[in-house]
N, C-alpha and C positions, 0 to 999 in steps of 0.2 A: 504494500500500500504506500503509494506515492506521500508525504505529507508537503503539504505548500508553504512556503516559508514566510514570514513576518517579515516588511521593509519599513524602515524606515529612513529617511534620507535627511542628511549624508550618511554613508556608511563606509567605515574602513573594513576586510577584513584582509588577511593573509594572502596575499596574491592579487587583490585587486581593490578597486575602492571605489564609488557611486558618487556623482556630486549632482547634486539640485541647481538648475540655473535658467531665468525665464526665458532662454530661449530653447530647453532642452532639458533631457539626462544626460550626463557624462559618465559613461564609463572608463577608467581607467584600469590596464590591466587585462588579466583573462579571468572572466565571469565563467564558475562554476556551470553547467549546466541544470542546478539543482537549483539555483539562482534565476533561470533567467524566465519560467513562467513568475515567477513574484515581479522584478522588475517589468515585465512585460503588461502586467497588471496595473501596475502603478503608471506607466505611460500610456497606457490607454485612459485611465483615470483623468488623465492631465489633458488630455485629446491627442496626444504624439503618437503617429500613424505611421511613421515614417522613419528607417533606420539609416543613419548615416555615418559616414566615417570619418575622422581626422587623423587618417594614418599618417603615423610619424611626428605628430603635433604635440605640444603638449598640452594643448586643448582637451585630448583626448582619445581615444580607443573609437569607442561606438558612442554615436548620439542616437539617443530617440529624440525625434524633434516632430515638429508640423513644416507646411512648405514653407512657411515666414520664417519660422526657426531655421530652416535649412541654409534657407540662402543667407541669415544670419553669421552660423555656425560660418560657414563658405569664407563670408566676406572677413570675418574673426580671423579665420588662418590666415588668410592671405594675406592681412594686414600686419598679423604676426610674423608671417614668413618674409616679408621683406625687411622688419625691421630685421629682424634676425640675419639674412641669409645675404639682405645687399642686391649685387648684381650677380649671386653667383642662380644662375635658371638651375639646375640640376638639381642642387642643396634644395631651392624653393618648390621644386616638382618631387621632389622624396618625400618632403614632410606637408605635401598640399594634399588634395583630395581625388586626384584621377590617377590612381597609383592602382596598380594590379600585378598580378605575379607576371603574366607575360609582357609587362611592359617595363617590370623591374628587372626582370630577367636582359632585356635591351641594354635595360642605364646597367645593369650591374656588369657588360661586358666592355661596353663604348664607354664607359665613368670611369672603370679600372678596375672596380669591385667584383669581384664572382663567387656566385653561389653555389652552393655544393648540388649537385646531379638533382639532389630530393627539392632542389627548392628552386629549379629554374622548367619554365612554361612555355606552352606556344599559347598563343588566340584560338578561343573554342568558337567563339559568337561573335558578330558586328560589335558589339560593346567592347569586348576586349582587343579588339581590333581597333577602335577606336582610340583607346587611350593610349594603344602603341603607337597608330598616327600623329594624334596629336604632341606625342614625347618626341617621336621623330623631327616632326616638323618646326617643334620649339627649340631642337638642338640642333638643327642641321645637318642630321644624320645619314640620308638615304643613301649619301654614297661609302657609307662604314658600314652598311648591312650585313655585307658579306661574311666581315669580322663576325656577327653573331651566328651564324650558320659554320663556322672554323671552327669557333667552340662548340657549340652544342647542335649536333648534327641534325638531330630532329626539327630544328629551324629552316633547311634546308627549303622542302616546299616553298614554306612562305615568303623569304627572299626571293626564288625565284619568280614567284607571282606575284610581288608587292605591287608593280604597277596597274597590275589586273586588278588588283585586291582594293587599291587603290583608287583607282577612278571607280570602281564600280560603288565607294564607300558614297564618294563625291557625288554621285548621280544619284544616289539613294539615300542620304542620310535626309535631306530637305522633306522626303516624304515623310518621313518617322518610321518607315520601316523597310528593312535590306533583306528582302526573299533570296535574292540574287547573290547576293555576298555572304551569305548564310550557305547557302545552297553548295557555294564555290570553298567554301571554307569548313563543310564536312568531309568535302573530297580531300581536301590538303592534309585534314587530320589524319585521316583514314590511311595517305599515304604516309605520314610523317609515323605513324604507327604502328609501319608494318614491317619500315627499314632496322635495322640495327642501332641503340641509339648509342653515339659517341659523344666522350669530353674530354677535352684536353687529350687524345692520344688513347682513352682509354674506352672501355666497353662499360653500360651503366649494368 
């Protein structure tokens, strides 16, 4: 028998901590599982419909927020991150908000940084594909792609079809939805999943 846990807010405990803030919940940390029907309780209480990120911030972990909250939260980091971060774009794209594993996977080879075999990604969907675009296109990247397909083999497809991948993002994202790039981008998985995957010289 499941029991529902009691919140009260703020809350510190062991691993992670809760903060109350009118534009949201703040979670810092990693919330227990045992935890997150209670807080999910409490944010609906509040009307926060909506789960958001501020990866790398120290804003926070996970917000529950509303959409006023969100773009709130949004505009908080990024005000934060430049005080912080300056002119340097990369620092201020790590700890902003359209951060995913296959688009860290990108910064974490073109930046200098790399992650171990378990924690580097391709693009599954238009979204994730998107916030690779966009890191590309903020860094000036597309012609270092290669670089990430060197490293991590299973990126291979995607480099090769980035320009496909690419205009077709361009012609379809103004609709709000990419059948076409979806479509194009199960086949790329499918191939990236069937070769051998390599890093750095070795077999994963």
């Amino acid at each position: 028998m499941t029991t529902t846990k009691t919140m009260t807010l703020p809350m510190e405990r062991e691993g992670f901590r809760i903060v109350d803030r009118p534009e949201g919940i703040f979670v810092f940390g990693s919330i227990p599982m045992d935890w997150m029907s209670a807080i999910i309780e409490v944010a609906k209480g509040r009307g926060f419909d909506y789960l958001d990120t501020g990866s790398g911030s120290t804003l926070g972990c996970w917000v529950f927020t509303d959409d006023a909250g969100r773009d709130a939260v949004r505009a908080a980091i990024a005000a934060e991150n430049e005080s912080k971060h300056g002119d340097d774009k990369l620092a201020k794209w790590r700890a902003g908000t359209d951060v995913g594993i296959s688009a860290l996977t990108i910064a974490n080879v073109l930046g200098g940084t790399r992650l171990s075999p378990s924690g580097a990604g391709i693009p599954h969907d238009p979204a994730d594909f998107s916030r690779c675009l966009r890191l590309v296109r903020l860094m000036d990247w597309r012609d270092r792609l290669h670089e990430v397909a060197a490293c991590w083999s299973w990126w291979t497809p995607f480099v090769d079809a980035w320009d496909e991948l690419e205009a077709l993002y361009d012609e379809e994202a103004p609709t709000g939805s990419a059948p076409r790039l979806y479509a194009r981008m199960q086949q790329l998985v499918a191939v990236s999943r069937s070769g051998t995957k390599t890093y750095l010289g070795g077999e994963r």
